[in-house]
C-alpha positions as CSV (number, residue, x, y, z in Angstrom):
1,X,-34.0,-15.3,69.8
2,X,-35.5,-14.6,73.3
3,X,-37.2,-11.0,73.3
4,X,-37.7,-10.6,69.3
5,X,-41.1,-10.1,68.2
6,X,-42.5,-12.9,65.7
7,X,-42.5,-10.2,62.7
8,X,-39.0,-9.6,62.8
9,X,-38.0,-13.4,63.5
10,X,-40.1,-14.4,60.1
11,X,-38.9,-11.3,58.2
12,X,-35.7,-12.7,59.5
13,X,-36.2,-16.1,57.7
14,X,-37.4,-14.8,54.5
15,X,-34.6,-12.7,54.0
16,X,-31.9,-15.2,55.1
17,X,-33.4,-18.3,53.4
18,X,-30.4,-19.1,51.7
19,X,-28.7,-20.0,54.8
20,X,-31.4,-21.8,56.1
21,X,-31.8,-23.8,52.9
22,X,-27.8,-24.5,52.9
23,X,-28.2,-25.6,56.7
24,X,-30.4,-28.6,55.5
25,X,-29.1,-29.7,52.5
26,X,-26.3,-31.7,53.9
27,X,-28.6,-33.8,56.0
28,X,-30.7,-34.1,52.8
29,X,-28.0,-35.1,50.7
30,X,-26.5,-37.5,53.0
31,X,-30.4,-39.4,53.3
32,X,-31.8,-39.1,50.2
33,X,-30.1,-41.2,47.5
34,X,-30.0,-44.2,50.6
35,X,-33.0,-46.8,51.3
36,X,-35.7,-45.8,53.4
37,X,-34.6,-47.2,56.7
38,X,-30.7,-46.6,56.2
39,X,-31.9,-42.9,55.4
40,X,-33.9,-43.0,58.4
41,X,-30.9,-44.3,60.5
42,X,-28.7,-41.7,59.3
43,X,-30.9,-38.7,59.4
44,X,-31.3,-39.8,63.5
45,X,-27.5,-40.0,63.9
46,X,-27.5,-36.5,62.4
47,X,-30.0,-34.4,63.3
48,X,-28.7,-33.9,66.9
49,X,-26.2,-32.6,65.6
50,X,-28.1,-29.8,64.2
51,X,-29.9,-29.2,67.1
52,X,-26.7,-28.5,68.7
53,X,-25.8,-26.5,66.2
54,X,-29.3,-24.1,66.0
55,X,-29.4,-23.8,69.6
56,X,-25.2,-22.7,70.0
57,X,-25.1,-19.9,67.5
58,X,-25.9,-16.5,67.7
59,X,-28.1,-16.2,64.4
60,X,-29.1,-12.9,64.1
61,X,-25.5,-11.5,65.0
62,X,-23.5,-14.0,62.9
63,X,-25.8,-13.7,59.9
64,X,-25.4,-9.5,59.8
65,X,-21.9,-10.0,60.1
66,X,-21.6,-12.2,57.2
67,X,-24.5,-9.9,55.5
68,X,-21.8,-6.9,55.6
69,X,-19.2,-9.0,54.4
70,X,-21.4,-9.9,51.5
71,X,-22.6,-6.7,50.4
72,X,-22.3,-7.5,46.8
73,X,-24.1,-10.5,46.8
74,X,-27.9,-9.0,47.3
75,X,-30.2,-12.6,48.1
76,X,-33.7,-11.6,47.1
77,X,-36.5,-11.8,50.1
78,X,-38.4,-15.3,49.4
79,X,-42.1,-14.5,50.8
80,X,-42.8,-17.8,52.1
81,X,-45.2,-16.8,54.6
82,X,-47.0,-14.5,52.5
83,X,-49.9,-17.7,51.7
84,X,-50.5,-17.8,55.7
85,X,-50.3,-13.6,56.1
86,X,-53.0,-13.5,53.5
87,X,-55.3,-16.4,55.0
88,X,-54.9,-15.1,58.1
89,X,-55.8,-11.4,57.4
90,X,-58.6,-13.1,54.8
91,X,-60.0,-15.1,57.8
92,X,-59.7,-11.9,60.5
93,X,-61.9,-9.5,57.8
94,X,-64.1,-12.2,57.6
95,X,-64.6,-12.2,61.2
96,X,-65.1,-8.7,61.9
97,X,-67.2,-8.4,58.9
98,X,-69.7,-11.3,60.1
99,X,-69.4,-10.9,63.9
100,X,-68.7,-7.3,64.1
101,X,-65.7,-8.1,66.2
102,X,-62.7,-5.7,65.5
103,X,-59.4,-7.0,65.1
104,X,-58.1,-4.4,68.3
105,X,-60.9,-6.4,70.9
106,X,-59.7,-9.5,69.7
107,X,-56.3,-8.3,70.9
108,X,-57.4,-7.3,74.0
109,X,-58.5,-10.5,74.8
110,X,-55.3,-12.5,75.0
């Protein structure tokens, strides 16, 4: 997801957390009812194979084409980084407010 600004790639997540969810729940299912060090075991003899996976597909195009075979099925966007947004934005008002330090200088220094 080389070249894809941070908004889109966490607007991406919230409206695709379905797939997201369903891509962990194997793992999870496979460690959880097990004791803690057989879970642990398992979870490390799997979760390469996830990274393999994660890094080898082409998310954004395979997810739209799946999207427009699914048209029916409308997932609802889950705002899960709506808590940090609002901190965030809380914290920056906070900051120009106090140090009368505008949220376009503090751009302009990164």
């Amino acid at each position: 997801m080389q070249g894809v600004p941070i908004s889109k790639r966490l607007s991406y997540i919230e409206h695709n957390w379905a797939y997201f969810a369903g891509f962990g729940t194997p793992t999870v299912m496979a460690t959880f009812f097990l004791p803690l060090f057989v879970s642990l075991a398992v979870y490390a003899s799997i979760f390469p194979f996830c990274i393999l996976l994660a890094t080898n597909s082409a998310a954004i195009t395979s997810a739209h084409a799946a999207h427009q075979r699914c048209l029916r099925v409308d997932v609802p966007k889950l705002p899960a980084f709506q808590p940090t947004y609002t901190g965030v934005n809380r914290v920056l008002r906070w900051v120009e407010r106090n140090f009368g330090v505008s949220a376009s200088r503090m751009r302009a220094w990164r």
